[in-house]
C-alpha positions in Angstrom: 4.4 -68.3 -56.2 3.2 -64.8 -54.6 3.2 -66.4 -50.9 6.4 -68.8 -51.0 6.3 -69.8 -47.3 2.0 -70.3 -46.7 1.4 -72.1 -44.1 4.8 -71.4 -42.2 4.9 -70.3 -39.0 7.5 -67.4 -37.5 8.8 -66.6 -33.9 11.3 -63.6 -34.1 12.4 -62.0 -30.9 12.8 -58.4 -31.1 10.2 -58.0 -33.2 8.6 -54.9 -32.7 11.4 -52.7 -33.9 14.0 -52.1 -36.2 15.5 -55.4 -38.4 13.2 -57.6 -36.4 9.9 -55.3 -37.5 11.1 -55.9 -41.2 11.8 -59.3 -40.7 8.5 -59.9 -39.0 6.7 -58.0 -41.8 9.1 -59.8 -44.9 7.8 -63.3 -44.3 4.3 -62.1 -43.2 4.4 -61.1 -46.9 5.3 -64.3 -48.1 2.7 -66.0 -46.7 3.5 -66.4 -43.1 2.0 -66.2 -39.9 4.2 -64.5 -37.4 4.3 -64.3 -33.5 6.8 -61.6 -32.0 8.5 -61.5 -28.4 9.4 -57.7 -27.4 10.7 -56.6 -24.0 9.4 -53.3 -23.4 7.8 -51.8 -26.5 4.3 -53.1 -26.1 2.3 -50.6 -28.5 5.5 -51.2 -31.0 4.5 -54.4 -31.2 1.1 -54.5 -31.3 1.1 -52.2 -34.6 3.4 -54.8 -36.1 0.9 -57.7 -35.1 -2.2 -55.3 -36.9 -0.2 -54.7 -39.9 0.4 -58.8 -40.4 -3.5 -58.8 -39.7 -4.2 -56.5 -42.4 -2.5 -59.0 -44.9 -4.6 -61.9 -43.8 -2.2 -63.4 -41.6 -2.4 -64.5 -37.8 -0.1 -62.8 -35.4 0.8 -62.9 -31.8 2.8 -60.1 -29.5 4.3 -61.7 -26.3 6.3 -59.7 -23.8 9.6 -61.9 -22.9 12.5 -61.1 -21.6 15.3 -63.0 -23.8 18.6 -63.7 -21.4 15.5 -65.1 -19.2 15.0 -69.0 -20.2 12.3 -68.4 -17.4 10.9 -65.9 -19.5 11.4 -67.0 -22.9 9.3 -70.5 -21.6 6.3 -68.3 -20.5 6.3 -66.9 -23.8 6.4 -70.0 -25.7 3.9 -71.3 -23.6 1.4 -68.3 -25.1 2.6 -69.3 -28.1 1.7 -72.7 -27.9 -1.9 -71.6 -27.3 -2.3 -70.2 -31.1 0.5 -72.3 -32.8 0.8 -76.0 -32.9 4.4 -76.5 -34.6 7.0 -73.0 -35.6 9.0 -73.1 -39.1 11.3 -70.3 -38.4 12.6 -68.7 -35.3 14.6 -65.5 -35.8 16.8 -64.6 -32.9 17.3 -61.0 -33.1 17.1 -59.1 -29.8 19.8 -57.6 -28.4 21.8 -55.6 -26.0 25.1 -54.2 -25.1 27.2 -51.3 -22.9 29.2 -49.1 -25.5 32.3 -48.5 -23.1 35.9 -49.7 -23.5 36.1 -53.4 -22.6 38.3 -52.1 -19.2 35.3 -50.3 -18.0 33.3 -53.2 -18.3 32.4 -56.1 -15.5 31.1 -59.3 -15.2 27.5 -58.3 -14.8 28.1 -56.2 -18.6 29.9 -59.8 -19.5 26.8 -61.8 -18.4 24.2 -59.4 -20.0 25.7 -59.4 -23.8 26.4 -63.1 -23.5 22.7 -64.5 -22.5 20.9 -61.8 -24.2 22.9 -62.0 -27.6 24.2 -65.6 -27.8 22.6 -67.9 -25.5 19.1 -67.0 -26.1 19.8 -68.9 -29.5 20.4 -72.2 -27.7 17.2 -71.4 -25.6 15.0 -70.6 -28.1 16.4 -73.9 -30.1 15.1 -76.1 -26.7 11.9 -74.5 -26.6 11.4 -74.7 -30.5 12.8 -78.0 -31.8 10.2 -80.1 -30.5 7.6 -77.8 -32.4 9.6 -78.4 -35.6 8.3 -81.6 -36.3 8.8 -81.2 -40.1 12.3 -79.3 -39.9 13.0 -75.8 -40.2 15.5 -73.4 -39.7 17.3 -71.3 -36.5 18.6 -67.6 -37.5 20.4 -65.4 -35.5 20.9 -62.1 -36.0 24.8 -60.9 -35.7 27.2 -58.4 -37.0 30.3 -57.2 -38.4 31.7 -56.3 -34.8 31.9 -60.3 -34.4 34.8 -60.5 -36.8 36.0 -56.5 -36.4 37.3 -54.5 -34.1 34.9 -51.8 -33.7 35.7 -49.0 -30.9 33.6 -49.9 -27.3 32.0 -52.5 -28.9 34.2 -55.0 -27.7 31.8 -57.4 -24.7 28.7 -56.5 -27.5 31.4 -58.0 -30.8 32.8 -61.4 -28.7 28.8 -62.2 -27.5 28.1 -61.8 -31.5 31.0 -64.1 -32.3 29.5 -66.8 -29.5 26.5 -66.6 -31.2 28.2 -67.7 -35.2 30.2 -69.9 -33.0 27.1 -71.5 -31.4 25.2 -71.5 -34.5 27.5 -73.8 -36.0 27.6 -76.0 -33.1 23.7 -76.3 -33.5 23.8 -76.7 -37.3 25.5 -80.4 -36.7 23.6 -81.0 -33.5 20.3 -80.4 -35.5 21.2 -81.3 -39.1 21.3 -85.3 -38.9 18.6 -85.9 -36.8 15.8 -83.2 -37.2 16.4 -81.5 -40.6 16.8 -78.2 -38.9 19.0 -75.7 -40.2 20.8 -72.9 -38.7 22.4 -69.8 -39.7 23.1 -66.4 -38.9 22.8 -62.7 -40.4 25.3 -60.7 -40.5 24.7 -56.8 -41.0 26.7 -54.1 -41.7 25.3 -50.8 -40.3 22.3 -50.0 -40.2 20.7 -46.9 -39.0 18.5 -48.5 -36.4 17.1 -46.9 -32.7 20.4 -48.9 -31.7 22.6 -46.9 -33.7 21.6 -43.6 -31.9 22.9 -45.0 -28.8 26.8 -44.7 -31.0 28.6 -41.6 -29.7 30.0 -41.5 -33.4 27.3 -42.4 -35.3 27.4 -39.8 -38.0 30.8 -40.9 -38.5 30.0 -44.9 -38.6 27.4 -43.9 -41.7 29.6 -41.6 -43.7 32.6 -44.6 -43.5 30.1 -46.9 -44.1 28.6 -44.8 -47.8 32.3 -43.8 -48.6 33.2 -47.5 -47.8 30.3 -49.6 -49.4 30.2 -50.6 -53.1 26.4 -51.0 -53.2 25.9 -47.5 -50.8 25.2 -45.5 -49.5 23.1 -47.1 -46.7 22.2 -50.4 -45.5 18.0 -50.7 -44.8 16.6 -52.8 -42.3 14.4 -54.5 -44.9 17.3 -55.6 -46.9 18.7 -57.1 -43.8 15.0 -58.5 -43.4 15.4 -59.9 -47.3 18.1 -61.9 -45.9 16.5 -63.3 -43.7 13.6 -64.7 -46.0 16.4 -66.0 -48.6 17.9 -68.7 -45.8 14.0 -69.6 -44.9 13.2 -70.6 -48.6 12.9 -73.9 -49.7 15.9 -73.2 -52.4 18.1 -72.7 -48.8 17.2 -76.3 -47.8 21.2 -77.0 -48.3 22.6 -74.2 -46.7 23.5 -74.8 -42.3 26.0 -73.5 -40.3 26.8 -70.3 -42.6 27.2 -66.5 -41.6 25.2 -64.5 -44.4 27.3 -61.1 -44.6 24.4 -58.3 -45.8 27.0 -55.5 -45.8 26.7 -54.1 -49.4 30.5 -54.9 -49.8 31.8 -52.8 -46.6 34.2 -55.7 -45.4 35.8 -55.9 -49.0 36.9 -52.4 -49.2 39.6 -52.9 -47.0 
């Protein structure tokens, strides 16, 4: 079929940039309709919501703020409005300090945790009851969740919550409302995110001298994911960490 998910309906946070732009954009493709949170990139994500258009799906931009479950209710509540049930909701947004886990306090602690991990478990309250024929949960994590990655440390242990979490949903959600859940795993990608890396240049020459399918990891590859766990031909697969890495973590 050209449009494998018609009739589906998406929520992705972070939407408006990056893997949660190609994500939104991916299963817009195949036949979705699409509604994006975004914090603060407003005209980001109102050129993603005219590009879904332009394929002849419906699309929705609402401004949330994701470690808010305030926040994220006001948004499903706009959702609501357009949308009577959602398919797939994508948690991707995310934030972190890059500083050495000593330089860090409890308000750094607080920030990575809700934003990055418990925004899942929020956006699984708001969402379930909308999923009244099943669906699926994905979160977005990454390699720093199993790896020790230089001042990535409060950012890497909120990333290993959120697999952690995920699984704990997977059999919450499996039994009684045919909802799966899985994460995402990327390697690096050269996001806006990345820039924010003191040693970026160095993170992207490891990663092409490192990676088997190299040199560079795309964020509509990471999106491609993404669409693979939301097919029907996934409906067996909960409670697993996807690693899109293009080999990295087997070359030692």
């Amino acid at each position: 079929m050209s449009d494998p998910l018609s009739g589906k309906i998406a929520f992705i946070t972070g939407g408006a940039r990056g893997i949660g732009r190609a994500t939104a954009l991916k299963l817009a493709q195949s036949g979705c309709d699409v509604a994006i949170a975004y914090h603060n990139s407003h005209e980001e994500a109102e050129s993603v919501c005219q590009a879904i258009r332009g394929m002849g799906r419906r699309a929705l931009a609402v401004q949330a703020d994701v470690s808010d479950a305030s926040s994220l209710a006001e948004a499903f509540e706009e959702f609501r409005k357009q949308f009577d049930k959602v398919d797939f909701v994508i948690s991707n947004a995310a934030i972190g300090v890059l500083r050495p886990a000593l330089e860090m306090n409890v308000k750094h602690w607080r920030r990575c945790m809700e934003t990055n991990a418990l925004a899942l478990n929020t956006l699984a309250q708001l969402a379930v009851p909308m999923m009244r024929d099943g669906g699926c949960l994905i979160g977005i994590s990454s390699l720093g969740s199993v790896r020790a990655i230089p001042n990535y440390s409060f950012i890497g242990a909120s990333k290993a919550a959120l697999e952690s979490l995920a699984r704990g949903l997977a059999l919450e959600l499996g039994h009684t409302k045919r909802i799966r859940v899985n994460i995402v795993s990327a390697g690096v990608v050269d996001t806006d995110a990345l820039k924010y890396f003191p040693n970026r240049e160095q993170l992207l020459e490891e990663y092409a001298r490192r990676t088997p399918l190299g040199p560079a990891l795309k964020t509509e590859q990471v999106a491609d994911a993404v669409y693979l766990l939301c097919l029907p031909e996934a409906a067996m697969i909960t409670g697993h960490t996807l690693v899109v890495d293009g080999g990295y973590c087997i070359s030692g």
